[in-house]
C-alpha positions as CSV (number, residue, x, y, z in Angstrom):
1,X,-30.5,-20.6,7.0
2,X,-32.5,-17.9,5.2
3,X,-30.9,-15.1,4.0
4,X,-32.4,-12.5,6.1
5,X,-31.1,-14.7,9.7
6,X,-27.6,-13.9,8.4
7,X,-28.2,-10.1,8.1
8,X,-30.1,-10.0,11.2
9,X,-27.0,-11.1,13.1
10,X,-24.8,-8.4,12.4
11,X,-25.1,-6.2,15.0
12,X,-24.3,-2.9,13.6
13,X,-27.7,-1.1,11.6
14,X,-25.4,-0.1,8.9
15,X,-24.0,-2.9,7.7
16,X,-27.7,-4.5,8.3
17,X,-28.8,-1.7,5.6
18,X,-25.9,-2.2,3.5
19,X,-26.4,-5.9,2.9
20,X,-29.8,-5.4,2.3
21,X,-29.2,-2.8,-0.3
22,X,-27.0,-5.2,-1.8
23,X,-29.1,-7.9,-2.9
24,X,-31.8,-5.4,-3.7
25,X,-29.9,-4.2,-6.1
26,X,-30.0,-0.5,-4.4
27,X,-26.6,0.2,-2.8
28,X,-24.7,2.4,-5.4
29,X,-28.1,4.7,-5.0
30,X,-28.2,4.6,-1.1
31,X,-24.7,3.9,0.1
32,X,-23.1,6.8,2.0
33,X,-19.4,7.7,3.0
34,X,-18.2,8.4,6.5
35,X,-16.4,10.9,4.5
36,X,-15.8,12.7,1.4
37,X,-12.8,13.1,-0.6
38,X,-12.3,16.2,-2.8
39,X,-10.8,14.5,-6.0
40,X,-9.7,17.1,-8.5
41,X,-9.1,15.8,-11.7
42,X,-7.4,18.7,-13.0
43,X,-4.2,17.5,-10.9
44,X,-3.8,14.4,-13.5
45,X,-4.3,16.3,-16.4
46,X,-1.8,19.5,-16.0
47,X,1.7,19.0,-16.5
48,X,4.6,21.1,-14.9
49,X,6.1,21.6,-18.0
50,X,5.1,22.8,-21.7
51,X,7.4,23.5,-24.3
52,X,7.9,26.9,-23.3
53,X,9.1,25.8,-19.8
54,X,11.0,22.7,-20.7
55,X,11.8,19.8,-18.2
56,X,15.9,20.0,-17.9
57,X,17.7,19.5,-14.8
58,X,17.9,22.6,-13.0
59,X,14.2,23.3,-13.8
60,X,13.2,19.8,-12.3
61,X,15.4,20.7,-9.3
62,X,14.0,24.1,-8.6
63,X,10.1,22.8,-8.8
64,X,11.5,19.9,-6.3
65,X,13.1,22.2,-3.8
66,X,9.8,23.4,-3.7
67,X,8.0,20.6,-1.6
68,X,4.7,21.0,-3.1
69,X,3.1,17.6,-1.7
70,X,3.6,19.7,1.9
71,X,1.2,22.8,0.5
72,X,-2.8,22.8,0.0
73,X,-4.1,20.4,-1.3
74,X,-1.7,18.0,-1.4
75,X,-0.9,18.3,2.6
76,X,-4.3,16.8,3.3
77,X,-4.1,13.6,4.9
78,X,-6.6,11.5,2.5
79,X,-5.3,13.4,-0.4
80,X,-6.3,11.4,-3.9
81,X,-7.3,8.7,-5.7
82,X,-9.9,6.2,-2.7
83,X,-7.9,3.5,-4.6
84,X,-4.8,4.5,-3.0
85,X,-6.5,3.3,0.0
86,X,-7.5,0.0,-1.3
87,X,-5.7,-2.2,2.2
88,X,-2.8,-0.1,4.0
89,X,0.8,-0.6,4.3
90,X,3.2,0.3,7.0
91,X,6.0,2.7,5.7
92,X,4.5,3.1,2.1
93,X,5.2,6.8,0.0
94,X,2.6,9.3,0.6
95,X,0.3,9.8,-2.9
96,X,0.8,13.3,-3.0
97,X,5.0,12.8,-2.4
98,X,4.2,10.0,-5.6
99,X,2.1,12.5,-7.7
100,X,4.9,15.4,-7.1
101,X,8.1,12.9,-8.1
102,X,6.6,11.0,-11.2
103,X,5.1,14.9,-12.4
104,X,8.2,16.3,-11.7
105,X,10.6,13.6,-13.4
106,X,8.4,12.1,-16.0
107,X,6.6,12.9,-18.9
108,X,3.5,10.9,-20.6
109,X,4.8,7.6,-21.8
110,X,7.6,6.8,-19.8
111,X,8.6,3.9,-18.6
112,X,8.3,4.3,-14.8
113,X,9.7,1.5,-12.2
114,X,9.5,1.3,-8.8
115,X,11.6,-1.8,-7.4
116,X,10.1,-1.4,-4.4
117,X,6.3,-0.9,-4.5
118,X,4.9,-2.3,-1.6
119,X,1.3,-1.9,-2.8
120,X,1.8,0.4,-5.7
121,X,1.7,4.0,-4.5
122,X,4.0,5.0,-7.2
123,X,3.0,3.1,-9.9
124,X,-0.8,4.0,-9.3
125,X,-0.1,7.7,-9.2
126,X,2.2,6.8,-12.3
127,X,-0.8,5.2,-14.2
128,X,-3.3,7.6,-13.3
129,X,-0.9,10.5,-14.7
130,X,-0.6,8.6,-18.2
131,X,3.0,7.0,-17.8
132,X,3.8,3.7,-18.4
133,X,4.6,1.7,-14.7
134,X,6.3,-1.6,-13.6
135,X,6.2,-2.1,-9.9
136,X,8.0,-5.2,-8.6
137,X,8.2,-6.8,-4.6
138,X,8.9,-9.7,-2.8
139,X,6.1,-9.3,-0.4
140,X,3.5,-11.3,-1.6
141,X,1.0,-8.4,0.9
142,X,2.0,-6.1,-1.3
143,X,1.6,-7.7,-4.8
144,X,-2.0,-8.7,-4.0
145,X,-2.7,-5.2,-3.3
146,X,-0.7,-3.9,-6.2
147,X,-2.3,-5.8,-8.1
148,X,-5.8,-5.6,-7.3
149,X,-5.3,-1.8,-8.4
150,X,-4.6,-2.7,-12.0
151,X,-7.2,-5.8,-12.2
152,X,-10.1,-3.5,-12.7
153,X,-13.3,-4.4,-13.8
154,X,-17.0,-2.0,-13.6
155,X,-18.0,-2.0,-10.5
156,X,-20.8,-3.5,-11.1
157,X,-19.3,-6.4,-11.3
158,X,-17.6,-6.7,-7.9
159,X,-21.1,-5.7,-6.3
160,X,-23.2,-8.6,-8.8
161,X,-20.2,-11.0,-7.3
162,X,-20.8,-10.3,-3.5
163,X,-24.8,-10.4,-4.4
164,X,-24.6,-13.6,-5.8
165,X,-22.7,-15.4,-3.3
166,X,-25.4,-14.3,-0.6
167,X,-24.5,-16.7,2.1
168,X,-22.0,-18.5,3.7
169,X,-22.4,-22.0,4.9
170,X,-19.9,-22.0,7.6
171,X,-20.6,-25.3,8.9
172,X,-18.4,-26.5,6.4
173,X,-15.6,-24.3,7.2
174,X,-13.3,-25.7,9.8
175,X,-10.7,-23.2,11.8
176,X,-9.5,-26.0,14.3
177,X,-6.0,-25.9,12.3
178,X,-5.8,-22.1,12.4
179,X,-3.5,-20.8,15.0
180,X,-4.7,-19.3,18.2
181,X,-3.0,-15.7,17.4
182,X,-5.5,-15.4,14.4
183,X,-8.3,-16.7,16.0
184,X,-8.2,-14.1,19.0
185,X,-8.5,-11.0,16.6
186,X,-11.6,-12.7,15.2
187,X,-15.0,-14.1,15.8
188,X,-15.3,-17.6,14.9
189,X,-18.0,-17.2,12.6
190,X,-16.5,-13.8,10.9
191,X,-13.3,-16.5,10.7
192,X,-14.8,-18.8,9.0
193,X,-16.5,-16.4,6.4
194,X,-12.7,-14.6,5.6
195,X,-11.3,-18.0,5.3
196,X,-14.2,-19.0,3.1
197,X,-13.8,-15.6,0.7
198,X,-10.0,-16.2,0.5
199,X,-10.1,-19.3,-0.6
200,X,-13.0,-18.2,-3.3
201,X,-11.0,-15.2,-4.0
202,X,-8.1,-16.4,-4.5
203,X,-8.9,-19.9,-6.4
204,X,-10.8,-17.3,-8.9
205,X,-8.1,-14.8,-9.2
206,X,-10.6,-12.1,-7.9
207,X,-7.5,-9.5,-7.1
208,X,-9.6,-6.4,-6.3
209,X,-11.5,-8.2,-4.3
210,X,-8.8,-10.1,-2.5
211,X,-7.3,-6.2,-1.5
212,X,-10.8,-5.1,-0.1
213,X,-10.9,-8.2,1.7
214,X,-7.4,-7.7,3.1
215,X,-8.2,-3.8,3.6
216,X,-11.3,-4.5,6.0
217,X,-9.4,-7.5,7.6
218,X,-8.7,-5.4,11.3
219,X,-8.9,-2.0,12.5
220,X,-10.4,-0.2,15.4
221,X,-14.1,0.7,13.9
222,X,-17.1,-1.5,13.4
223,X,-15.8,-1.2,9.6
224,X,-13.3,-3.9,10.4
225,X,-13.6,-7.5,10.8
226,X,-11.8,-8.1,14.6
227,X,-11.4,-6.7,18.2
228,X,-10.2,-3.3,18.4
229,X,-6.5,-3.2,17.0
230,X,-4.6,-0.7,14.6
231,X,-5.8,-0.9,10.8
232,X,-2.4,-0.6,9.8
233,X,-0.1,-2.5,12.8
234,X,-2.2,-5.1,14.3
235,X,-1.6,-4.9,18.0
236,X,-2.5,-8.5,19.8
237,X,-5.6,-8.5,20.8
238,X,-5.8,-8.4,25.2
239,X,-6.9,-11.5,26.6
240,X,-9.8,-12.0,29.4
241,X,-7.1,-12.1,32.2
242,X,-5.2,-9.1,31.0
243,X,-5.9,-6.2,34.0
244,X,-6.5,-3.4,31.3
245,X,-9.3,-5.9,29.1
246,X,-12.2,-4.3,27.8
247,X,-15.1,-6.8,26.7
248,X,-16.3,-4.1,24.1
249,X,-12.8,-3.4,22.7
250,X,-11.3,-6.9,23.4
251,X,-13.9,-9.5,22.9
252,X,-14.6,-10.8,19.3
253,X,-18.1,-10.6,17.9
254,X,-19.6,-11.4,15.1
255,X,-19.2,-9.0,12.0
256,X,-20.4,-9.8,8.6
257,X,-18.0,-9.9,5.8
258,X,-19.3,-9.5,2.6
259,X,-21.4,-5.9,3.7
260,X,-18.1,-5.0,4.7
261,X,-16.7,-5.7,1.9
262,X,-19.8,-3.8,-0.6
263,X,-19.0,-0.8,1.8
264,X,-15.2,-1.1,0.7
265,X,-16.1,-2.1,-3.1
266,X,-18.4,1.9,-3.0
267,X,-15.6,3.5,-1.6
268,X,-12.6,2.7,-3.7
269,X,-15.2,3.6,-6.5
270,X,-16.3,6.9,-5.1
271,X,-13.7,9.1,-6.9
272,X,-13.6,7.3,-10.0
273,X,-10.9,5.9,-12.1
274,X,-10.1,4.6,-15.7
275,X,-10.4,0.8,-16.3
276,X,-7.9,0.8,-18.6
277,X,-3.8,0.6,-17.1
278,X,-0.3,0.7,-18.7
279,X,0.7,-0.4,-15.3
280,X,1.8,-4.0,-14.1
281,X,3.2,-5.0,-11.2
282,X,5.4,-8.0,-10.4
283,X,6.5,-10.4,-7.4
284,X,10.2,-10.3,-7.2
285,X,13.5,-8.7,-6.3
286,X,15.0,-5.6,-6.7
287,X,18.3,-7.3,-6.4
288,X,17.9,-9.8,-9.9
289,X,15.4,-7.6,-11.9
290,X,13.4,-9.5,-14.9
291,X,13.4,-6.6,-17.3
292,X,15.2,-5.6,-20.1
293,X,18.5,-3.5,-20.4
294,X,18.1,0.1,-21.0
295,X,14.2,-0.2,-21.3
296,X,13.6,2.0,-17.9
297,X,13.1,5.9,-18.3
298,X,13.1,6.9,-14.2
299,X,13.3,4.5,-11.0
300,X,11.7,6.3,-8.1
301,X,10.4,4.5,-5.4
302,X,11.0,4.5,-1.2
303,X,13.8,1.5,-0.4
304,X,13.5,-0.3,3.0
305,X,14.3,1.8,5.7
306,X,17.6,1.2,7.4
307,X,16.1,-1.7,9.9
308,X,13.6,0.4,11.5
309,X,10.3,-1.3,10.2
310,X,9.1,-4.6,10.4
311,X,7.8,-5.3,6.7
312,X,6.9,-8.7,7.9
313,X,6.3,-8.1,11.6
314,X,3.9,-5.4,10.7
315,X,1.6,-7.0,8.0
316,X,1.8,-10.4,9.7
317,X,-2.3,-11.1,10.0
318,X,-2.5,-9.8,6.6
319,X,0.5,-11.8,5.6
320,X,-1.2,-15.4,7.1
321,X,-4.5,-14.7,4.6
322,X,-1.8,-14.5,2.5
323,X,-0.7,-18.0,3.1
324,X,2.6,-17.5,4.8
325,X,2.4,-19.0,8.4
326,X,5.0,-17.7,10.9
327,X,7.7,-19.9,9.6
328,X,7.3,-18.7,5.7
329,X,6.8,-15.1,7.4
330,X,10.4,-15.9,8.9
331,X,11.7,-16.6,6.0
332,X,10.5,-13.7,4.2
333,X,12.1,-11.7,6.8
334,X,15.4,-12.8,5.9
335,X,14.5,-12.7,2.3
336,X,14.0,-9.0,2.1
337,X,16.3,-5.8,2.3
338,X,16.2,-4.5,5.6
339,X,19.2,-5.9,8.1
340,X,21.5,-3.4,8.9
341,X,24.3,-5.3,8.5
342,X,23.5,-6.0,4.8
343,X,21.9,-3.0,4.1
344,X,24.4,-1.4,1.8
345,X,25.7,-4.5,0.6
346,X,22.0,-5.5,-0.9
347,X,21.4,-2.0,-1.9
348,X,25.0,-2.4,-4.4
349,X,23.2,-5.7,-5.7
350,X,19.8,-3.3,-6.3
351,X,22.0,-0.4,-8.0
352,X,23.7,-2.6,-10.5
353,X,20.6,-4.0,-11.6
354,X,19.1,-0.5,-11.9
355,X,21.8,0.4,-13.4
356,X,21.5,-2.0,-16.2
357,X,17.7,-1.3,-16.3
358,X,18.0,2.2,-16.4
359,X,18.6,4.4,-19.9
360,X,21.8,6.4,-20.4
361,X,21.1,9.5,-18.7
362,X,17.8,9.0,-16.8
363,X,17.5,9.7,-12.9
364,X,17.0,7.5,-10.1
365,X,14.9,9.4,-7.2
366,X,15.0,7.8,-3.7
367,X,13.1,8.6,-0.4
368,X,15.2,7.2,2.2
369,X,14.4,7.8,6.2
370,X,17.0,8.4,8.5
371,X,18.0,5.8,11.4
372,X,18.2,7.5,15.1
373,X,19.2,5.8,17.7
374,X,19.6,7.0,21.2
375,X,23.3,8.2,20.9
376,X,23.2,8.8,17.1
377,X,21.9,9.2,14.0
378,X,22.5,7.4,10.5
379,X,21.6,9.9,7.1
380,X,20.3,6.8,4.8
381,X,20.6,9.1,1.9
382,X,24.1,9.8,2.4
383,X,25.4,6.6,2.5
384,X,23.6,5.3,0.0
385,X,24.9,8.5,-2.3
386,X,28.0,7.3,-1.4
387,X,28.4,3.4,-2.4
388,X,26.2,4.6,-5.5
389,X,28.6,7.0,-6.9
390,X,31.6,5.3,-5.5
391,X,31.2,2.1,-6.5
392,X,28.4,2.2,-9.4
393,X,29.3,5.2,-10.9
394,X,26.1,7.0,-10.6
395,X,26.5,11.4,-9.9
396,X,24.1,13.0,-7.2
397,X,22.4,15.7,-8.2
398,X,20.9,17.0,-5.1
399,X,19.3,15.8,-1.7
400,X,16.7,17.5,-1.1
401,X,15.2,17.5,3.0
402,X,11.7,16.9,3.7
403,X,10.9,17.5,7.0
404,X,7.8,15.3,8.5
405,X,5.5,17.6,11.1
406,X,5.3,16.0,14.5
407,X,1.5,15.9,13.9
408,X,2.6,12.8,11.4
409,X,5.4,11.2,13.5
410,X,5.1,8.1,15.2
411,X,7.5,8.3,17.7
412,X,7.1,10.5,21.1
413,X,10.2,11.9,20.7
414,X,10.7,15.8,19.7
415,X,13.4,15.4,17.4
416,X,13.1,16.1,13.7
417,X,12.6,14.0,11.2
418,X,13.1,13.8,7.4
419,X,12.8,12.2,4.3
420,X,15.2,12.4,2.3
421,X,15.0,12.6,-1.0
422,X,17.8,11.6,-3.1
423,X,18.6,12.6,-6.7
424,X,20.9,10.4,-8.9
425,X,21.9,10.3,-12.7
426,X,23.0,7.1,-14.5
427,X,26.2,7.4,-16.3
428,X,27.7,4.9,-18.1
């Protein structure tokens, strides 16, 4: 089938003209965002501190008490880097809450670990600020994102790759053996062209691309790839019997991947960033670290959150491209850190490794949500203060109370709620 049959099926005009521009060779000169994003560059290249203001604790304590990721322009909801946006993540650190911690706590050339990465907020914002990062997790969601931050080629290349596939023979694709949950977010020929790329992708180690692929996999606007459903928590898609179906929201049709994935590739690259990286990032666990003692200059990261988000529940359609079926996704649930039961238990096993990691003297900086429930609530923060300093020896230096607006809050309820962000110094 010719070329132009494949683009004339896409329904959208958009992705029509994006496609076209494509293998013309004109996209980069005619592509257009929905929407841009200041990017100030200044931000990466000032430091809180010169040698006439130096960084010691009650300095670092003051500027934090300050919560400058909630004023202009940090509050902004698409604040930073487009790479930061590279394929979402349920729970993840806000980049302007990561660009405050690592400038408040770090200086260029540190050592910078996040044992909890999810896909790399920290350790991006880390790199882009001239640190040194390691970002380790046992969600393998999350590394392929991570990771296709810091696998960074021109981007010429990524658009030269998409040209030169140009079509998809999907005849010789066969979805019979995927399950039926999949296939109802998804046309069956859109299905067959992700399970095409992901194989390609992946075989080839393409990691970048693997993220935009992943990043335009569902949503609720034509940019996405399935029936309407949440770009971050994929709600299951209503069937024809349900009495609230909507055939323009609800039925699959056909949407072309690889424009889709050139409109993604132009995005991420809109704002610019350097090629080069003193970042990696790793798939493990926090709980049996593979790095060397005393090598680490600050841990700050987000843990798990006291059992109130699904880390495997949430990214499961993601998590099935990533080839983890329901049963490996069930084991990966039990795998990671989030049962209340063993929640401080697991977190002791994370704090002696971190504490072995860690140099004499440096700072571990946590953002921890709290757990309400309809009777009560649990301060994360506190009790993780307290088996740190109790039983690992670590000293708090302050918790400091960052208060979400409602705007930003999932829940219906009116109730507050914080992050909180823990401070902690390792003593040995």
């Amino acid at each position: 089938m010719a070329i132009d049959s494949f683009i004339e099926k896409e329904p959208y005009p958009r992705y029509q003209r994006i496609w076209t521009d494509l293998l013309r060779g004109k996209l980069k000169k005619s592509f257009t965002l929905e929407f841009n994003k200041k990017f100030d560059s200044k931000q990466y290249t000032d430091e809180f501190y010169s040698d006439n203001c130096p960084r010691i604790e009650r300095n670092t304590i003051k500027l934090l008490k300050t919560v400058g990721w909630r004023n202009e322009p940090y509050d902004k909801q698409h604040w930073g880097n487009w790479l930061h946006s590279l394929s979402p993540y349920q729970g993840r650190m806000t980049p302007s809450l990561a660009h405050w911690l690592v400038k408040i706590f770090s200086k260029k050339g540190d050592l910078v670990l996040d044992p909890f990465m999810g896909v790399g907020t920290v350790s991006l914002e880390a790199d882009f600020l001239q640190r040194r990062a390691v970002g380790i997790d046992l969600n393998i969601y999350g590394y392929m994102v991570a990771k296709g931050k810091f696998e960074r080629k021109p981007c010429d290349y990524y658009l030269n790759y998409l040209t030169n596939i140009e079509h998809i023979d999907v005849s010789k694709i066969d979805i019979t053996d995927i399950p039926t949950w999949i296939q109802a977010y998804f046309h069956h020929e859109t299905l067959k062209e992700i399970v095409y790329l992901n194989r390609k992708l992946s075989e080839e180690n393409e990691w970048f691309l693997l993220g935009c692929l992943m990043g335009v996999l569902h949503g609720n606007r034509p940019g996405y790839l399935s029936v309407w459903t949440g770009c971050i928590i994929p709600m299951t898609p209503r069937s024809a019997t349900h009495p609230n179906y909507r055939p323009d929201k609800d039925k699959p049709e056909y949407r072309a991947v690889i424009p889709r994935m050139a409109a993604k590739i132009m995005r991420m690259y809109s704002t610019g960033f350097p090629l080069e990286t003193n970042a990696k990032v790793l798939l493990g666990d926090a709980r049996h670290l593979e790095l060397a003692d005393n090598s680490i200059d600050v841990v700050i990261c987000s843990p798990p959150y006291y059992n109130t988000l699904d880390y495997v529940g949430q990214n499961r359609v993601r998590l099935y491209f990533c080839g983890l079926n329901k049963e490996k996704q069930d084991n990966l649930r039990q795998e990671l850190i989030q049962d209340s039961k063993n929640y401080l238990e697991d977190m002791v096993k994370v704090g002696k490794e971190l504490k072995r990691v860690l140099k004499d003297e440096s700072l571990i900086i946590f953002v921890l949500g709290d757990v309400h429930r309809a009777k009560y609530s649990i301060n994360t923060a506190k009790e993780v203060s307290n088996v740190f300093q109790e039983e690992l020896g670590f000293k708090e230096l302050i918790t400091v109370n960052d208060e979400i607006p409602l705007n930003k809050v999932v829940s219906q309820s009116k109730r507050k709620k914080f992050d909180r962000i823990l401070v902690l110094k390792n003593q040995k």
